[in-house]
Backbone as a printed PyTorch tensor [residue, N CA C, xyz], in Angstrom:
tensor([[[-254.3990,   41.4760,  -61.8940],
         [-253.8380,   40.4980,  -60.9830],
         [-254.9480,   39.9790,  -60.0720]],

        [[-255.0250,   38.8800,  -59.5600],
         [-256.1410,   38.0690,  -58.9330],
         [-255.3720,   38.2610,  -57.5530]],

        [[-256.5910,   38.6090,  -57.0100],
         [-256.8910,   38.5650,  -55.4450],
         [-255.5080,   37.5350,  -54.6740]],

        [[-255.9590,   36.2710,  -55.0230],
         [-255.1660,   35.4610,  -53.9870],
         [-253.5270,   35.5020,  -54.7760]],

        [[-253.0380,   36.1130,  -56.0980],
         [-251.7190,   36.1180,  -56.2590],
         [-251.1880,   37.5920,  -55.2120]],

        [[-252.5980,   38.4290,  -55.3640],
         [-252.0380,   39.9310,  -54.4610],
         [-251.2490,   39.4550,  -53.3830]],

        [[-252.0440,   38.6400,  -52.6810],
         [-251.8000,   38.2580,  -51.1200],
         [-250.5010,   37.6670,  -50.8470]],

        [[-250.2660,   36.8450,  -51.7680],
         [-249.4080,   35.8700,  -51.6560],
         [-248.1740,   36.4890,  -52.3330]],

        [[-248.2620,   37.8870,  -53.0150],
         [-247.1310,   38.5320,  -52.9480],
         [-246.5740,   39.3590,  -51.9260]],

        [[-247.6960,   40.3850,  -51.8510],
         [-248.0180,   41.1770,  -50.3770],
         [-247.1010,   40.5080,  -49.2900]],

        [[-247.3740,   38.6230,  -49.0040],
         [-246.8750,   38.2040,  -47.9660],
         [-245.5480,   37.8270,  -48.1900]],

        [[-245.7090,   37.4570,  -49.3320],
         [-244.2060,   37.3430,  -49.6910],
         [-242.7970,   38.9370,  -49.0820]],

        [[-243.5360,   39.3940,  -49.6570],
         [-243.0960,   40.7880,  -49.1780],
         [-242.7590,   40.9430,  -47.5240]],

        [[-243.7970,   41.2750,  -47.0860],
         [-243.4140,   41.3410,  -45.7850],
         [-242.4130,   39.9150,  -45.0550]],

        [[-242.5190,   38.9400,  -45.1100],
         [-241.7030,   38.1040,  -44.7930],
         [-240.3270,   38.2500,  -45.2510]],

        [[-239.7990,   38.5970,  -46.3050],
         [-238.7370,   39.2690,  -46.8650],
         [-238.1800,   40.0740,  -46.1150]],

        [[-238.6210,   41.1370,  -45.7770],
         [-238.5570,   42.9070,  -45.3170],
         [-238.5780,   42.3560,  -43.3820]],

        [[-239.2490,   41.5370,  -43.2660],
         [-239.2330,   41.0370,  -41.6370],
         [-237.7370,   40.3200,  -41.7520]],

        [[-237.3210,   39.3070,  -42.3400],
         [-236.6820,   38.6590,  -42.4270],
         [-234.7680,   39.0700,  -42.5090]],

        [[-234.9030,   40.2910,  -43.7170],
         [-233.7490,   41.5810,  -43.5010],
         [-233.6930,   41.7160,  -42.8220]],

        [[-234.1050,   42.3780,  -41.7620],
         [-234.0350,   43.0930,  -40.9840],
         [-233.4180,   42.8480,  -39.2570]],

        [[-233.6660,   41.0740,  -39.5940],
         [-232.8970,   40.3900,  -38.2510],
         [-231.3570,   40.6880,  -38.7990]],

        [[-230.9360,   40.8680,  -37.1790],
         [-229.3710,   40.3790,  -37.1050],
         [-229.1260,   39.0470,  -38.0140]],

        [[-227.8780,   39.4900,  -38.4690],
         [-227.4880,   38.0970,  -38.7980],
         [-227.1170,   36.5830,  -37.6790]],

        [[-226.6560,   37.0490,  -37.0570],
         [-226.6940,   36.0400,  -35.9150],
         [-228.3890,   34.9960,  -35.4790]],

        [[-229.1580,   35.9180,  -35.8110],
         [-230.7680,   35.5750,  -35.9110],
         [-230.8270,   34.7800,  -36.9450]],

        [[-230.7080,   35.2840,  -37.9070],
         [-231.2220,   34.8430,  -39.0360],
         [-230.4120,   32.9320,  -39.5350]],

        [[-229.0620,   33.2190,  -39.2170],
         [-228.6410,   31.8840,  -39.3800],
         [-229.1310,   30.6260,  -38.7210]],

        [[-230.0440,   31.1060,  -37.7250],
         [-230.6020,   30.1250,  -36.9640],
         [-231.9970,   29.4260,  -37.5110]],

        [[-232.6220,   30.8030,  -38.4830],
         [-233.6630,   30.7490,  -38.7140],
         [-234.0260,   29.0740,  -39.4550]],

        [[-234.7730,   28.3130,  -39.6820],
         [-234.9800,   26.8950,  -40.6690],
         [-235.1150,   28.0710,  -42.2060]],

        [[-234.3400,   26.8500,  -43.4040],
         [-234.3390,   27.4720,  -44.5810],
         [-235.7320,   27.7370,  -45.0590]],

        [[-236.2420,   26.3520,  -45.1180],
         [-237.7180,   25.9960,  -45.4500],
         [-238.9060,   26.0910,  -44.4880]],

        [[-239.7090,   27.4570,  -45.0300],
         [-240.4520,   27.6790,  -43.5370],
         [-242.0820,   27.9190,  -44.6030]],

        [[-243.3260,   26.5740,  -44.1070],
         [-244.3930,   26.4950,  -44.5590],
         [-245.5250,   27.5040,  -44.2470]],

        [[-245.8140,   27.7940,  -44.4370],
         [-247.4220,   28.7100,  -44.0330],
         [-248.5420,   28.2830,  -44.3530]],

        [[-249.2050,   27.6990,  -43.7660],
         [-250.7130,   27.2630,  -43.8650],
         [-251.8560,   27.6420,  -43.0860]],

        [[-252.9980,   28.3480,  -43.9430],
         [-253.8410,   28.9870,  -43.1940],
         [-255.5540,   27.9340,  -42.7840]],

        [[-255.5770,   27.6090,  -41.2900],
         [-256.4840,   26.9580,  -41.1480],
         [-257.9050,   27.4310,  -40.9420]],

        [[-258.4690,   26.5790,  -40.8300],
         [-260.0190,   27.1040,  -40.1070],
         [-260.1990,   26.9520,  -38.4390]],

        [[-261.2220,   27.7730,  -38.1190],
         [-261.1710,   27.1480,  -37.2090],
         [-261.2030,   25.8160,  -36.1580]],

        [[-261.7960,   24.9370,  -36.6510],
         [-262.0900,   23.6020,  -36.2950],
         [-260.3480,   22.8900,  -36.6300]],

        [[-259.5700,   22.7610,  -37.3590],
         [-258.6420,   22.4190,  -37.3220],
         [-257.3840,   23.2730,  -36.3260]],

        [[-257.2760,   24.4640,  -36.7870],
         [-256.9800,   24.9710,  -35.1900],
         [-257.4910,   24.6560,  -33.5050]],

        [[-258.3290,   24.3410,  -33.4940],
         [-258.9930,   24.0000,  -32.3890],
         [-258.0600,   22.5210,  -31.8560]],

        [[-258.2180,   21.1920,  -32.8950],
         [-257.5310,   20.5680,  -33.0420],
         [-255.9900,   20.1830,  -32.8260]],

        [[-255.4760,   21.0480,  -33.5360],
         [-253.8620,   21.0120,  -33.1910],
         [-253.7620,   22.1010,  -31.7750]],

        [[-254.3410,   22.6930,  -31.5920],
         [-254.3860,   23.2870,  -29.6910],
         [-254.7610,   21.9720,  -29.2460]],

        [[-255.4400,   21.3270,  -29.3020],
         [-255.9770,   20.5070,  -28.2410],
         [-254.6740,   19.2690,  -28.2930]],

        [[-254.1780,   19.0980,  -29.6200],
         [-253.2050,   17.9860,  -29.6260],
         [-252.0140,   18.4380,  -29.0860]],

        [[-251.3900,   19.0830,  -29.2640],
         [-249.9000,   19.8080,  -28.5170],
         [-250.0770,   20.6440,  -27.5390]],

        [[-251.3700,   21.4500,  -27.3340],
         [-250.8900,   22.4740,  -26.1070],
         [-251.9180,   21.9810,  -25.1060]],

        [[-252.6510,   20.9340,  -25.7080],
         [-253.7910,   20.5490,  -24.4320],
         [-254.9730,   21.5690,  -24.0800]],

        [[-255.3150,   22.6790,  -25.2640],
         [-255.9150,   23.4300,  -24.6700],
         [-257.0540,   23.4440,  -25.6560]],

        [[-258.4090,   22.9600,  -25.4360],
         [-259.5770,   22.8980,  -26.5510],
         [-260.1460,   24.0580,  -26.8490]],

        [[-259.1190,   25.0130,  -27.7060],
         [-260.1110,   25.9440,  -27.9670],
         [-259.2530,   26.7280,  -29.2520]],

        [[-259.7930,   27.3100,  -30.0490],
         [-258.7840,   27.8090,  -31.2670],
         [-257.8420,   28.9100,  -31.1430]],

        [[-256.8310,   28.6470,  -31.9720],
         [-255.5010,   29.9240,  -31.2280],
         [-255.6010,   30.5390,  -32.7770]],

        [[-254.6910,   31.7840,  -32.4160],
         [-254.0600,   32.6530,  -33.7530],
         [-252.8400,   31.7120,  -34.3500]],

        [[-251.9510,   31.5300,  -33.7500],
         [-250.9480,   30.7900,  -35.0380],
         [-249.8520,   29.8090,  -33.9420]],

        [[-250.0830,   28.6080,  -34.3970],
         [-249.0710,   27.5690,  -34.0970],
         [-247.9290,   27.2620,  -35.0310]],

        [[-246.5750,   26.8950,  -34.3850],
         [-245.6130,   26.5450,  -35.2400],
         [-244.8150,   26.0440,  -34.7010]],

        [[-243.8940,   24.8610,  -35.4510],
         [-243.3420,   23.9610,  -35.3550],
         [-241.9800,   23.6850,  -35.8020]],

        [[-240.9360,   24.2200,  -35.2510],
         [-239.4480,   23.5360,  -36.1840],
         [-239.3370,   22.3310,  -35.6470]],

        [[-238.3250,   21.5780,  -37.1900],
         [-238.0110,   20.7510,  -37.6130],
         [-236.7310,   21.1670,  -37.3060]],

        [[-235.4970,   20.3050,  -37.9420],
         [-234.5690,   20.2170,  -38.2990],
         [-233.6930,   21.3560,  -39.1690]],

        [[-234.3800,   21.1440,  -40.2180],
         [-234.4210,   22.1780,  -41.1090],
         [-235.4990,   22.8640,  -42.2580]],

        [[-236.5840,   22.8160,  -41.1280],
         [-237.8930,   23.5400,  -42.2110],
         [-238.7500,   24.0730,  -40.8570]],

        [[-239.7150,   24.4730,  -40.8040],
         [-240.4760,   24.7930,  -39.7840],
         [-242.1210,   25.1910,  -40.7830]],

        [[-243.2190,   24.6930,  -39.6590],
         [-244.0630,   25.1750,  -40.5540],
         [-245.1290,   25.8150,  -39.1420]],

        [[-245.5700,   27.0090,  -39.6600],
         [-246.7340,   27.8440,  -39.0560],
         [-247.6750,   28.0250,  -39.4800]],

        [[-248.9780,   27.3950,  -38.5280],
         [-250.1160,   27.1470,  -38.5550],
         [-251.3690,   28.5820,  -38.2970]],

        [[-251.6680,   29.2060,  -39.1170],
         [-252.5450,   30.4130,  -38.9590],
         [-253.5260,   30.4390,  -38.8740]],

        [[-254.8030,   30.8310,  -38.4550],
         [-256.1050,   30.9290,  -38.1330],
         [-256.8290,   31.9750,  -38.6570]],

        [[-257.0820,   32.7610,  -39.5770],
         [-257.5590,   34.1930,  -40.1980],
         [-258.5360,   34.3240,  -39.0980]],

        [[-259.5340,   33.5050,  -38.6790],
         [-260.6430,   33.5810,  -38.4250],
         [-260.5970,   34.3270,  -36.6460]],

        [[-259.2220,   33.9760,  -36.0920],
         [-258.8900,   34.3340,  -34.6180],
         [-258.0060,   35.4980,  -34.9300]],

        [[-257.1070,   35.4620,  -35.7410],
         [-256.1890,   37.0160,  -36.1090],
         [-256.6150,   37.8680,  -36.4120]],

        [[-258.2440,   37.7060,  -37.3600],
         [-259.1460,   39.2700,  -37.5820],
         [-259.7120,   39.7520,  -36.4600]],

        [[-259.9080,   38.6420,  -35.2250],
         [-260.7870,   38.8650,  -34.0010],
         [-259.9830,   39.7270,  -33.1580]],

        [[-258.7070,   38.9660,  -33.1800],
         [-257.6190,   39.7830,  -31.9240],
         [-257.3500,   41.1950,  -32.6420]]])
């Protein structure tokens, strides 16, 4: 099995097992369709500076919609913290 299918099961996994584990009352609230995209830093830096006003790179931004939500990750600040 290749490296990046590990991960992307691995995460699959835990998002699952996180996801059980809410109340149901939680969970119905949750958006069905929820994106994960992992940035660099320079584009993190970016979307801080565009929505939170703050020029400098974060661990993870996210955004609901209606009915999807998508969260913005940083590897490069989450291995640091």
């Amino acid at each position: 099995m290749r490296s990046s299918e590990k991960r992307k099961r691995v995460l699959r996994s835990l998002v699952t097992r996180s996801f059980s584990a809410l109340p149901h009352s939680v969970r119905k609230k949750i958006p069905r369709d929820i994106t994960v995209v992992f940035v660099s830093l320079s584009v993190s830096r970016a979307l801080n500076q565009k929505y939170r006003r703050q020029n400098m790179p974060t661990n993870v931004l996210s955004f609901v919609y209606d009915d999807c939500a998508e969260i913005f990750i940083a590897p490069a600040v989450v291995r640091v913290e």
